[in-house]
C-alpha positions, -999 to +999 in steps of 0.1 A: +000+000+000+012+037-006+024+058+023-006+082+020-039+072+011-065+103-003-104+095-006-108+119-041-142+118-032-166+124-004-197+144+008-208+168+036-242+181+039-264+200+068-298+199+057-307+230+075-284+249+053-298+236+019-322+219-002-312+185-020-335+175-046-316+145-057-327+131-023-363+131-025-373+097-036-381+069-011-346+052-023-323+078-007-342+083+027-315+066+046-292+096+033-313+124+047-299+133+075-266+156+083-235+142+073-198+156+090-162+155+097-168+136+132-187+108+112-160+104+083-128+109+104-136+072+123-140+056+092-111+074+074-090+063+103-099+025+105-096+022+063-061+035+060-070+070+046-055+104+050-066+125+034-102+138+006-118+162-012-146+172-006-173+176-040-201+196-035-235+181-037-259+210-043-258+241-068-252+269-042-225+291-040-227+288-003-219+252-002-190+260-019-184+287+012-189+264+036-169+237+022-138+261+021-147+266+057-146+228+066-109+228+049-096+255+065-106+240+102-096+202+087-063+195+076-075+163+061-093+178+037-067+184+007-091+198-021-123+208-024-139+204-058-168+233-053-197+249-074-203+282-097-231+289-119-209+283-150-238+304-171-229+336-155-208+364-171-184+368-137-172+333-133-140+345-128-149+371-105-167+346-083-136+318-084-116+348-073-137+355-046-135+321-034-099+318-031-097+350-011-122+332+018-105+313+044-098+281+030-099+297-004-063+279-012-079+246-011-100+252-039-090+225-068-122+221-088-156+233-100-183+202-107-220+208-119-246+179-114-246+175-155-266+143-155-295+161-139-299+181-160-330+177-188-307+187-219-281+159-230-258+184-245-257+211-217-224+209-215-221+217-254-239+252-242-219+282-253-227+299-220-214+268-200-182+261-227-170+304-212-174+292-177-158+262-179-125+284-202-127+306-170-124+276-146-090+263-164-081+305-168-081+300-129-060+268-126-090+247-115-102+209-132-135+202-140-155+171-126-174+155-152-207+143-132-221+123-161-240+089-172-241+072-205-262+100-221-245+131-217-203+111-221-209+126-256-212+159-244-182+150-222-160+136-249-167+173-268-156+192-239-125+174-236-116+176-274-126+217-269-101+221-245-073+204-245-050+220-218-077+218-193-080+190-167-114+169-166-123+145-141-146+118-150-164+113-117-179+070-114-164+063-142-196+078-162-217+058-139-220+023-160-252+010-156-241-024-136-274-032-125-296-031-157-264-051-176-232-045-196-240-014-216-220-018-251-226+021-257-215+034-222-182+012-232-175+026-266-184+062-247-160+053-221-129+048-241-133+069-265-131+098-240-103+076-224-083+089-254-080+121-247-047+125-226-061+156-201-090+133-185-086+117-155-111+090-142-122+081-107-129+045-094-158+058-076-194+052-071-198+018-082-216-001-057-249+021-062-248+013-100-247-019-086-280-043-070-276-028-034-284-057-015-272-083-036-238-071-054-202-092-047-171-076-055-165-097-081-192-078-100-167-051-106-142-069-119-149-062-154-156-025-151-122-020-134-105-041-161-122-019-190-108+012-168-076+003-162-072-005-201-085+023-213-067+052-183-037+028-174-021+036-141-014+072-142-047+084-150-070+062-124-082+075-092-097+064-058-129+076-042-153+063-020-185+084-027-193+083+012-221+085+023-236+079-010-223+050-013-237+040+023-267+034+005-251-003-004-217-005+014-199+001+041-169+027+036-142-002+046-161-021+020-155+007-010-117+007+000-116-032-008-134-027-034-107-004-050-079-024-032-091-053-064-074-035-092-043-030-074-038-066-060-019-077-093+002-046-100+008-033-063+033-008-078+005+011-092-011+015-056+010+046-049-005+064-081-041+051-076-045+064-038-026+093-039-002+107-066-028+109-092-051+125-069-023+153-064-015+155-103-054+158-114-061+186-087-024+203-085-029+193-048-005+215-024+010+195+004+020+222+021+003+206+052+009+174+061-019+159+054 
């Protein structure tokens, strides 16, 4: 195992603070209630990991506040991938702004829930494609929050701009439940081939049957990623507490732990460096 471990992926949330729409249905009740740093800090400890970033989970600037807030008290939170409306004509204004807030240094990303959104090609959006130039302008990557219908989109915004850094959050979220999707594969390399994307190993066991999935059911999904990102372009993340909803966090770890059991040379670049390359991580604290 590497010396440091970073979780490149993980939630907070206060409901009194914010509304969540993706948590209304029946399916997600056992996520609504406030998640925090005392919860995750136990589980970080007893799975070997050091350090996150945090991804915001709601389309409010004051999440984003907030979450710079939580990394400026934590040290263990390296990054915090946060939120802009990438519509609006002062993007860069605002991502200035940010960085000038306490905690403002830990600010590596900007994400926007894509795959909830009605249009499939939002992200081809002329409005969004200047936001997303002023994110890179500021030395920020982009999380790509996106299933099988909108990787097009995704593959288009990579090929627009190729010095920027994407981050393919869930690896597009294959649909491991329903069955093997042939175009969610074709999607998936294909945007595999452009050299500035990075992919996360996140997120999988709620694709998955919840009650009934075995780790072996990943197998495949890994195999396709590690074929199509190799080792210096795959990251871990556990999701939590999403991925509560069908595992344990000690369970996600193992999960991820599979693709490194043949090649355990690649484990340093898996759990930490790529994390640090993707997000121009500082570790200026010892985190």
């Amino acid at each position: 195992m590497p010396n440091r471990v970073i979780d490149a992926h993980q939630h907070f949330w206060d409901l009194a603070t914010g509304t969540y729409p993706w948590m209304a249905s029946d399916e997600m009740k056992p996520l609504r209630r406030d998640h925090g740093p005392a919860e995750l800090m136990p589980l970080m400890a007893g799975s070997g990991v050091d350090a996150t970033i945090l991804v915001q989970c709601r389309h409010d600037l004051e999440e984003t506040r907030d979450f710079l807030a939580i990394a400026d008290k934590y040290s263990f939170v390296a990054g915090v991938v946060g939120w802009v409306d990438l519509r609006a004509e002062d993007v860069a204004e605002q991502l200035t702004a940010l960085r000038l807030l306490p905690g403002g240094k830990r600010l590596v990303g900007i994400r926007h829930n894509v795959h909830d959104e009605p249009d499939a090609e939002w992200l081809c959006r002329p409005a969004v494609h200047r936001g997303i130039a002023a994110v890179f302008e500021a030395g920020l990557t982009f999380d790509l929050l996106v299933r099988t219908r909108e990787l097009p989109a995704a593959i288009d915004l990579a090929r627009r701009f190729p010095d920027g850094r994407f981050v393919l959050d869930h690896m597009g979220k294959p649909p491991i439940a329903s069955g093997f999707s042939t175009f969610w594969e074709d999607a998936f390399r294909e945007l595999a081939g452009y050299g500035n994307v990075w992919c996360k190993v996140s997120g999988l066991v709620t694709e998955a049957d919840w009650s009934r999935w075995a780790p072996s059911d990943f197998d495949p999904y890994m195999q396709i990623a590690i074929d199509c990102f190799g080792p210096d372009r795959l990251i871990f993340g556990s999701d939590w507490p999403v991925s509560t909803l069908a595992a344990s966090y000690s369970d996600v770890k193992s999960i991820a732990t599979r693709l490194t059991a043949a090649a355990p040379s690649f484990a340093d670049r898996f759990f930490e460096r790529n994390a640090i390359d993707a997000y121009h991580l500082s570790t200026e604290r010892n985190f």
